[in-house]
N, C-alpha and C positions, 0 to 999 in steps of 0.2 A: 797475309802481310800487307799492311796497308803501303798506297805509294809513296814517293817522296822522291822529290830532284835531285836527280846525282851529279850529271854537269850539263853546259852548258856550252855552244860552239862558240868560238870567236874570231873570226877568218883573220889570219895576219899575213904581210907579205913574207917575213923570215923569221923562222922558229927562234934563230939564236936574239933579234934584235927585240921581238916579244920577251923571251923567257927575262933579257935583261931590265926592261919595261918592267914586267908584272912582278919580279922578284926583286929584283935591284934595287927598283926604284919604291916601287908600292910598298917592298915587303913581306909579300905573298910568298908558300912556303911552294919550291917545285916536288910535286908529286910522286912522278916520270915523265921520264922521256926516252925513249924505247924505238931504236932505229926499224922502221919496219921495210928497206930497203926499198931501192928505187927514188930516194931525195925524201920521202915518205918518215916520218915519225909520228909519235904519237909523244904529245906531252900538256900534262895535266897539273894545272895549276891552282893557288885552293889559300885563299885570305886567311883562315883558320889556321889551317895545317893539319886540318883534321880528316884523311879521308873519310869519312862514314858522312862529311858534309859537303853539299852542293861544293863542285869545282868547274872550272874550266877546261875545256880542251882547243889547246893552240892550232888550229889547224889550215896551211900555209893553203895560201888559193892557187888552184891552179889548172884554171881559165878563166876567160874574160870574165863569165855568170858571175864566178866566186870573187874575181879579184875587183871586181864592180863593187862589193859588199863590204870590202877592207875600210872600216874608217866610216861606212857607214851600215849598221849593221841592223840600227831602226829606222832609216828614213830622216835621220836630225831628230830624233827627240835622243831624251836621256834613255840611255841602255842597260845600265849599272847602277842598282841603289845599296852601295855601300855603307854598315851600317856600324858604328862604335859607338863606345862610351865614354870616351874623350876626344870631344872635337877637336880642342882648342891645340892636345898632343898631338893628333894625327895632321889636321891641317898644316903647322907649322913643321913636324916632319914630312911632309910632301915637298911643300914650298921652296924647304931647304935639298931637297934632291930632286927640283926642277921640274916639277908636275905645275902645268900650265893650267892652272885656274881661268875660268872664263868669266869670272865678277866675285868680290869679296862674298863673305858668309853674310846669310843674312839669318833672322828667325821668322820662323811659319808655326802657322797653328799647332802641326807636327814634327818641331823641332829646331835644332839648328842645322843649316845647309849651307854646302857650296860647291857649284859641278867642276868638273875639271873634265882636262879632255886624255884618252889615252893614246899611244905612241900614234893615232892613225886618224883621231879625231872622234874616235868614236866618245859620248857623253857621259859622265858617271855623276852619280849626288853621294858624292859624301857629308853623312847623316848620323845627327846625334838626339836620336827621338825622345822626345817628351816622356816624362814618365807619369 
């Protein structure tokens, strides 16, 4: 079986104010979310809606190490390259449900872009690649 990404961590400080971020606001389909007792859950979230494809797993920090990573989760660069095929839909539904863009779209050799930040700062490029 060859490999391939299933998900990927995303340290947040509160599951419910994430799950409302990545689904609410983005659009993203929630997966699960699965009390694993002790403040402890597990919830997996996923642009697609497709589990068989790369998702996220919300996973609240909890100590300084983790909660140090909240918001920054590469150091200041971009984190997330999100990727469609209508920019022009997706951006302006963001906009309109209050997704903080950090400079207009522009184009690049490979595409149209524009990053925006998530509930915590962390960077994403939303991305409408060249064909």
């Amino acid at each position: 079986m060859p490999l391939h990404l299933h998900q990927v961590v995303i340290t947040v400080k509160d599951y419910d104010a994430a799950i409302q971020f990545y689904v609410n606001t983005l659009g993203f389909t929630l997966l699960e979310d699965t009390d694993m007792g002790g403040g402890k859950r597990w919830v997996r979230v996923s642009p697609s809606g497709n589990p068989r494809e790369a998702c996220f797993l919300l996973a609240r920090a909890v100590n300084p190490r983790q909660e140090a990573s909240v918001g920054n989760q590469t150091g200041g660069r971009v984190f997330i390259f999100l990727h469609t095929d209508d920019f022009a839909r997706d951006h302006q539904a963001f906009v309109a449900r209050g997704v903080r863009f950090t400079g207009p779209p522009r184009e690049e050799a490979y595409g149209t872009v524009a990053v925006f930040e998530d509930l915590y700062g962390n960077l994403i490029d939303l991305i409408q690649p060249r064909r």
